[in-house]
Backbone as ProteinMPNN parsed JSONL, in Angstrom:
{"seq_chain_A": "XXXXXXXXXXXXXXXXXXXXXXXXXXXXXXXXXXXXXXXXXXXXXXXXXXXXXXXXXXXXXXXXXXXXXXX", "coords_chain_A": {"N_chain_A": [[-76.492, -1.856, 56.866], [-73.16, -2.783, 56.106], [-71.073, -2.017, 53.753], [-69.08, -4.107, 51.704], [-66.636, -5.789, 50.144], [-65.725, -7.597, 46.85], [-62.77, -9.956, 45.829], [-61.579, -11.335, 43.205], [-59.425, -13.536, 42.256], [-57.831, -15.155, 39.513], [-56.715, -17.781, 37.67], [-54.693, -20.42, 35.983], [-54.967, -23.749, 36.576], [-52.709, -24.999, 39.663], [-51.492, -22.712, 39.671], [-51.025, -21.072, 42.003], [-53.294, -19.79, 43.114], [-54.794, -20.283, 45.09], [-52.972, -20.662, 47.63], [-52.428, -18.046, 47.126], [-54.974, -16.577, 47.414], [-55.305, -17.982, 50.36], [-53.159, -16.737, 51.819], [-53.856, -13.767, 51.541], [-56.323, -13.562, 52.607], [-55.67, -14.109, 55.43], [-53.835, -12.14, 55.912], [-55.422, -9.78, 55.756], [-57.151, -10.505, 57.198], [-55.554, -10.68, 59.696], [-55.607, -7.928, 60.137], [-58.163, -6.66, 61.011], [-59.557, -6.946, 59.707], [-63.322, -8.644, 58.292], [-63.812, -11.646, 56.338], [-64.246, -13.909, 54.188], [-63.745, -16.817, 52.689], [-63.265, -18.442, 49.428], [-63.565, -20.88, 46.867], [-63.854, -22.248, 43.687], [-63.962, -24.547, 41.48], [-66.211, -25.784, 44.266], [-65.92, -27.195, 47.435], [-67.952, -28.918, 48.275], [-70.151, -31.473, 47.073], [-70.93, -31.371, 44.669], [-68.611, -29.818, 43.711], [-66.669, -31.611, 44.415], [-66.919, -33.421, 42.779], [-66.68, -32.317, 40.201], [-63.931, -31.683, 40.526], [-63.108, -34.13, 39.876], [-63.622, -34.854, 37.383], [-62.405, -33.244, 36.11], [-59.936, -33.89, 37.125], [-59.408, -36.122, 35.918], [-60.35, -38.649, 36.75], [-62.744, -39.016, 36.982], [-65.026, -39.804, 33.4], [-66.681, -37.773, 31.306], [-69.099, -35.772, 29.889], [-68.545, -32.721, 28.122], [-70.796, -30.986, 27.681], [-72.352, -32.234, 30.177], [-70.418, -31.612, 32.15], [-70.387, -28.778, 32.542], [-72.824, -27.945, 32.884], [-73.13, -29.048, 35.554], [-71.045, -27.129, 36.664], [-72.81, -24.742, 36.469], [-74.6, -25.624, 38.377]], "CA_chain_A": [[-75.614, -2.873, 56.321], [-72.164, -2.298, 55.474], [-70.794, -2.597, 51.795], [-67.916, -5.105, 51.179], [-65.607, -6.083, 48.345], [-65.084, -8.631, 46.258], [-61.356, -9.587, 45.335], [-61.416, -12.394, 42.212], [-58.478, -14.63, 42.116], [-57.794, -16.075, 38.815], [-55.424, -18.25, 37.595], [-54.696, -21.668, 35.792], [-54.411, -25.14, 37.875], [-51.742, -24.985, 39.311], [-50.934, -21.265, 39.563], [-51.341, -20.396, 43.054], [-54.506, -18.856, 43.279], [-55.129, -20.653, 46.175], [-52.082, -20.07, 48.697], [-52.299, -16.318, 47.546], [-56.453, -16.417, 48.649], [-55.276, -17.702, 51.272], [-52.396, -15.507, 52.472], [-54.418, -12.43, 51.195], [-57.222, -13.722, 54.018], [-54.74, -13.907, 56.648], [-53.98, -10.656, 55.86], [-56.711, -8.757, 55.66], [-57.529, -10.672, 59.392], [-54.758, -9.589, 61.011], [-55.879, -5.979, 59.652], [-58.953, -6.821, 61.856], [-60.889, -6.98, 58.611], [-63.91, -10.055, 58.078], [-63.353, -12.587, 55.334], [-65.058, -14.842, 53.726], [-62.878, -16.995, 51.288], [-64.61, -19.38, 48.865], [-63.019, -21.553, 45.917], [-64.704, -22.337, 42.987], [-65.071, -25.042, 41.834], [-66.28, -25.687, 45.946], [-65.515, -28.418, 48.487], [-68.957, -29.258, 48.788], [-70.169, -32.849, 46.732], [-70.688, -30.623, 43.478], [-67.296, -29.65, 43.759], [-65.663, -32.188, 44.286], [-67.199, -34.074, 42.065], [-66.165, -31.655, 39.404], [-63.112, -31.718, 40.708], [-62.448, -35.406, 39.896], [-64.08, -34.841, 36.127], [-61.172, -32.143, 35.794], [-58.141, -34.828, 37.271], [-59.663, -37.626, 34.386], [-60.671, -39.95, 37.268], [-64.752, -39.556, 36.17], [-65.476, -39.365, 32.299], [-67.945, -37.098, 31.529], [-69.052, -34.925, 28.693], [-68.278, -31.3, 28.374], [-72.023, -29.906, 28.415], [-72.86, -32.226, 31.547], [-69.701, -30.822, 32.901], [-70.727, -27.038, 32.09], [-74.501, -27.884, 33.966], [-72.382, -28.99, 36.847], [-70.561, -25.517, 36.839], [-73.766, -23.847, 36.775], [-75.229, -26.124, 39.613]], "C_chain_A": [[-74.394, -2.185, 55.713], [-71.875, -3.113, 54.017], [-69.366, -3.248, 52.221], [-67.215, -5.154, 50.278], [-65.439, -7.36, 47.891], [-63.827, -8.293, 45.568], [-61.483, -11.2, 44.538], [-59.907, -12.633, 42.011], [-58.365, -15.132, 40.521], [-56.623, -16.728, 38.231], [-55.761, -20.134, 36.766], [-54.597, -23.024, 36.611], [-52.648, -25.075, 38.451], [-50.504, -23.941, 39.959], [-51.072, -20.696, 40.701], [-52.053, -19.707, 43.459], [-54.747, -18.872, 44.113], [-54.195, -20.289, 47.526], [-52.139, -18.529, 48.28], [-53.826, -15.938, 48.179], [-56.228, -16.29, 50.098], [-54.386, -16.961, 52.696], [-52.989, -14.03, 52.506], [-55.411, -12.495, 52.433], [-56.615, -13.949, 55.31], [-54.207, -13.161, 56.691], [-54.749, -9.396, 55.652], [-57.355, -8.924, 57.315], [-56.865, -9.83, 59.998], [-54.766, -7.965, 61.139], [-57.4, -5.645, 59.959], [-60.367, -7.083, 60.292], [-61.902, -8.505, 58.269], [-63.905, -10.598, 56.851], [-63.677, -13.38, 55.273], [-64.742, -15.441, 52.545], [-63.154, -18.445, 50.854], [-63.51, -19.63, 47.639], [-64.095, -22.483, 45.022], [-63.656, -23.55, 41.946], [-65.022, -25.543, 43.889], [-65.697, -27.026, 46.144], [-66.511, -29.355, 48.534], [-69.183, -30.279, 47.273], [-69.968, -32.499, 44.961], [-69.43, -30.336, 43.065], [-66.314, -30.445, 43.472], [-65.6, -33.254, 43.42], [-66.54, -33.819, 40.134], [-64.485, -31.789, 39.097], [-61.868, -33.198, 39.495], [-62.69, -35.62, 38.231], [-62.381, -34.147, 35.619], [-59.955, -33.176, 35.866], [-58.595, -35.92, 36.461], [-59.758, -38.81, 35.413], [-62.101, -40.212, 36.863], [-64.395, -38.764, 35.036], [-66.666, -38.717, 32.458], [-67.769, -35.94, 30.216], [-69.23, -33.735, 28.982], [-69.742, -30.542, 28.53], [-72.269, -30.847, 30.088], [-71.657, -31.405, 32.683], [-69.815, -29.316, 33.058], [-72.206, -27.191, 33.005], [-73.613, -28.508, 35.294], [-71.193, -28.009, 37.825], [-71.469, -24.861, 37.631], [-74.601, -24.515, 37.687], [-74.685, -25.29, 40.628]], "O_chain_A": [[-74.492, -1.213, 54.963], [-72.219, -4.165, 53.477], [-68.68, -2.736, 53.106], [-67.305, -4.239, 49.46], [-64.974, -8.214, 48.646], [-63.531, -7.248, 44.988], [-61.481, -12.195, 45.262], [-59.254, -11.704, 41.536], [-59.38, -15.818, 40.409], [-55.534, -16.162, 38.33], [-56.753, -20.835, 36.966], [-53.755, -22.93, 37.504], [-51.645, -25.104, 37.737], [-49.376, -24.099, 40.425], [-51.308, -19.499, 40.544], [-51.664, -18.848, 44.25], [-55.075, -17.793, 44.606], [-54.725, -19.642, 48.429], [-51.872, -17.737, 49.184], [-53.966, -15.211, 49.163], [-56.536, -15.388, 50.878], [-54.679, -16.743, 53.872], [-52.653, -13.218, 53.369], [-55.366, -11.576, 53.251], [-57.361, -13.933, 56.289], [-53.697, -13.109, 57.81], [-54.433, -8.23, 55.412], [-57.775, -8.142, 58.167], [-57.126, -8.779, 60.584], [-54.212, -7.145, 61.871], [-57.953, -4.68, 59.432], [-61.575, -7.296, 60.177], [-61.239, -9.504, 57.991], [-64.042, -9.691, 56.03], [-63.596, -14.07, 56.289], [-65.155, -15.004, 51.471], [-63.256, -19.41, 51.611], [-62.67, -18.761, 47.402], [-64.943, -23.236, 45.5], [-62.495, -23.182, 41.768], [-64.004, -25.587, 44.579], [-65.157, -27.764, 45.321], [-66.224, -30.527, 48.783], [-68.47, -29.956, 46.323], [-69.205, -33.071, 44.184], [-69.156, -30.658, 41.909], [-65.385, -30.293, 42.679], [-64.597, -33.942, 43.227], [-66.173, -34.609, 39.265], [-63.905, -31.931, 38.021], [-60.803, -33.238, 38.878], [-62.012, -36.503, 37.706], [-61.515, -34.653, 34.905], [-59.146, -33.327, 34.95], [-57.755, -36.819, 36.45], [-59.314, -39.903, 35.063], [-62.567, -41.293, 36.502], [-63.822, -37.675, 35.065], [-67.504, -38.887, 33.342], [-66.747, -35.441, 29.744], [-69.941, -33.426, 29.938], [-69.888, -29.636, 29.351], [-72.354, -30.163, 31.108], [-71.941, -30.796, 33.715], [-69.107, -28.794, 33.919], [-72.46, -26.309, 33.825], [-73.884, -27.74, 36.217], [-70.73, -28.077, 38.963], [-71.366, -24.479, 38.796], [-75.616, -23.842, 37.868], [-75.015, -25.451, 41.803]]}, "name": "protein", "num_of_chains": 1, "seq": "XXXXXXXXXXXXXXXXXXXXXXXXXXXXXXXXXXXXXXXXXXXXXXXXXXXXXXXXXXXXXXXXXXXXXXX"}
């Protein structure tokens, strides 16, 4: 098995974390390298669910929002 890297992104809403992920993974391709680029909170129902807590469309209290992190 080969070893890998992780490269952490961070940044406020907002802040481009995301178009530089994903320019940084379209550069690392074209440099034949494999990539595997993941956004936190995800896409997936958890996610987006989170998501919508964060834009003030669902209320929700800060520990259930913190156990829906760690889901």
């Amino acid at each position: 098995m080969t070893r890998g890297r992780l490269i952490a992104l961070e940044g406020i809403e907002g802040s481009g974390t995301t178009s530089l992920g994903k320019a940084l993974a379209d550069t690392l391709r074209a440099r034949g390298q494999t990539v595997h680029l993941t956004a936190e909170p995800s896409r997936g129902p958890i996610g987006l669910l989170i998501r919508q807590v964060l834009g003030g469309q669902v209320p929700m209290s800060k520990q259930a929002l913190a156990l829906l992190f760690a889901a």
